[in-house]
C-alpha positions as CSV (number, residue, x, y, z in Angstrom):
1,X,87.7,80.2,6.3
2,X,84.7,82.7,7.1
3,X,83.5,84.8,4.9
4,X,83.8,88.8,5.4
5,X,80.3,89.0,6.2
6,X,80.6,86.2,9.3
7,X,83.7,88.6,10.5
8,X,82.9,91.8,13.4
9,X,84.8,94.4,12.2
10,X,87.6,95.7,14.7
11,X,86.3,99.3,14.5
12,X,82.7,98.1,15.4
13,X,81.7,99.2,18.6
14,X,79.8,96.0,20.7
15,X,78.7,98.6,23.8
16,X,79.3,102.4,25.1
17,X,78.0,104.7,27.8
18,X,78.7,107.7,29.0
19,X,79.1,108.3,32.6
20,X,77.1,111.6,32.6
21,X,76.4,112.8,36.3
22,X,72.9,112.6,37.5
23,X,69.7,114.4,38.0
24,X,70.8,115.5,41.6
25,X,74.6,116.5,40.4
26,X,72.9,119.3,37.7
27,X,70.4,120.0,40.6
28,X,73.2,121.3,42.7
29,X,75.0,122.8,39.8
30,X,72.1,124.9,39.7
31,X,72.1,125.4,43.2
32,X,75.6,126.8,43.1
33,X,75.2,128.7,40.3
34,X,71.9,130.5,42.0
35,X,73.7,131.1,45.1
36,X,76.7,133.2,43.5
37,X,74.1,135.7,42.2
38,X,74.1,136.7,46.7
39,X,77.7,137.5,46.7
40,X,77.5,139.8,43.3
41,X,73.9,141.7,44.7
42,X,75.5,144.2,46.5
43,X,77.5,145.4,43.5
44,X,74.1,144.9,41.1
45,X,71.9,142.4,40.2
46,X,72.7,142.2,36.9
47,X,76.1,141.7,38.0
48,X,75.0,139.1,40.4
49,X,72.8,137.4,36.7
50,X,75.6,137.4,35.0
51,X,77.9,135.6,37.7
52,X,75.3,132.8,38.6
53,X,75.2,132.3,34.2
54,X,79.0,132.4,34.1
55,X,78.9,129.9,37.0
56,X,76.7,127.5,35.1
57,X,78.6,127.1,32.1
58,X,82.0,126.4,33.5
59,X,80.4,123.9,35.7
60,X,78.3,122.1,33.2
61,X,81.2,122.6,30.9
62,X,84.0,120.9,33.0
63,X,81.3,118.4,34.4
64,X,81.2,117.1,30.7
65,X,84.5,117.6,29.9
66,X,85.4,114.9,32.7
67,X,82.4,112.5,31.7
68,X,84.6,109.2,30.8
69,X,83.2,106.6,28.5
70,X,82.7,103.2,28.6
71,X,83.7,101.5,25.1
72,X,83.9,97.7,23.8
73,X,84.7,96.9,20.5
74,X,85.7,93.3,19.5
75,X,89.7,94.1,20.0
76,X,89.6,96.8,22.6
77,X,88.1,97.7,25.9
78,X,88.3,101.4,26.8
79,X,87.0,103.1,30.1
80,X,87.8,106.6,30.2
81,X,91.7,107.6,29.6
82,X,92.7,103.6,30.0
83,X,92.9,101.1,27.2
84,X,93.3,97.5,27.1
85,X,93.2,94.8,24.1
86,X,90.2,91.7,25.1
87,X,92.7,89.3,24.4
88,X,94.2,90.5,28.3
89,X,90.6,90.3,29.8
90,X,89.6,87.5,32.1
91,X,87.0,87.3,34.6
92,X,83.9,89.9,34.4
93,X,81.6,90.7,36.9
94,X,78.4,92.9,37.6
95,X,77.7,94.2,41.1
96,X,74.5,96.1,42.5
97,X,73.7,97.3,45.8
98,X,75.7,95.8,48.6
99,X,77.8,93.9,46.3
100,X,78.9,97.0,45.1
101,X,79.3,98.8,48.1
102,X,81.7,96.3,48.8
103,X,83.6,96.4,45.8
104,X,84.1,100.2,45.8
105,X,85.2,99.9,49.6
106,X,86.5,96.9,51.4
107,X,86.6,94.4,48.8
108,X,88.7,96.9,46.9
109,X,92.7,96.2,45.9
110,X,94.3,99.3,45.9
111,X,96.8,98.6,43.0
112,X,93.5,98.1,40.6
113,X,92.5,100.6,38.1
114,X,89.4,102.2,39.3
115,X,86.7,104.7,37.3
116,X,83.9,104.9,39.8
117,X,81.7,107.8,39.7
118,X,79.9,108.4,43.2
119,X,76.6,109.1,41.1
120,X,76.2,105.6,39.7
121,X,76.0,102.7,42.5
122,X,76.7,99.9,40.1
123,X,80.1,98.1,39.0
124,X,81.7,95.8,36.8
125,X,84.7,94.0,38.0
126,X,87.1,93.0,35.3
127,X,90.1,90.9,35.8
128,X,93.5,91.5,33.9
129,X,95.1,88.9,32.7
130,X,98.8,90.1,31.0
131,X,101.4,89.4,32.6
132,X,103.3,92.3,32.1
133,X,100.6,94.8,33.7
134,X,100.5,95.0,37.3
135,X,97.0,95.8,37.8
136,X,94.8,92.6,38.7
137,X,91.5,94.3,37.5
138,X,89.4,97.1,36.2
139,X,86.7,98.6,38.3
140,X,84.1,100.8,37.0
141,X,80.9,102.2,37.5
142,X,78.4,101.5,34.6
143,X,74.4,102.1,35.0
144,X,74.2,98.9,32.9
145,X,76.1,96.6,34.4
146,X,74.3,93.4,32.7
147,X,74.9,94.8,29.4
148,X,78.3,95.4,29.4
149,X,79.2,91.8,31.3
150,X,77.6,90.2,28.4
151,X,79.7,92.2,25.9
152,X,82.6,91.6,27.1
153,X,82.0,88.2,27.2
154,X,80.8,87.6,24.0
């Protein structure tokens, strides 16, 4: 028998990341933001101030509302909304550049379960192994696509 200290608690978490949009995604929120201050000039630019700031918030605010994360623990993989106990995981895989290109297009099964975010090129390929889920694997986008391969295989 091990002793409590030798155990990984269940609640402690092994990886997580944020899929937060990039540079160039707040670059055009800005953009978009800026550019509704031309359709409220002719009323006043004030009016056209207060739209481009009105603009900015619900976009950075819905942009972060729909950030999913990425989160291992020793029981549980989560990626965004979807939830799966290790115990069900086979198979994991990185992918960058090509490889990933592939996976996100014609290597891709359309039954799998799929959080891919345009703004981060790699993705970790990870296979489902219970029977009673139809789903053969997880897709996801992940900046670090070597660090969370290596926890969820340890």
């Amino acid at each position: 028998m091990s002793s409590p200290s030798a155990q990984t608690p269940a609640s402690t978490v092994l990886y997580s990341e944020r899929l937060l949009p990039s540079f160039w995604i707040w670059v055009m929120v800005l953009g978009v933001s800026a550019s509704s201050i031309l359709v409220f000039v002719p009323i006043s630019m004030e009016t056209g101030i207060i739209a481009a700031v009105v603009v900015a918030v619900i976009l950075t605010v819905l942009l972060l509302l729909s950030t999913p994360t990425i989160r291992v623990t020793p029981d549980t993989l989560q990626v965004g909304k979807a939830e799966i106990e290790r115990v069900h995981i086979g198979s994991v895989e990185g992918f960058r550049g090509d490889d990933a290109t592939y996976q996100r297009g014609r290597g891709l099964n359309a039954t799998s379960y799929m959080c891919i975010r345009g703004w981060i090129s790699p993705v970790v390929k990870i296979e489902i192994t219970d029977p009673a889920d139809r789903t053969p694997y997880w897709l996801t986008s992940t900046r670090h696509p070597e660090d969370l391969v290596r926890a969820l295989n340890s």
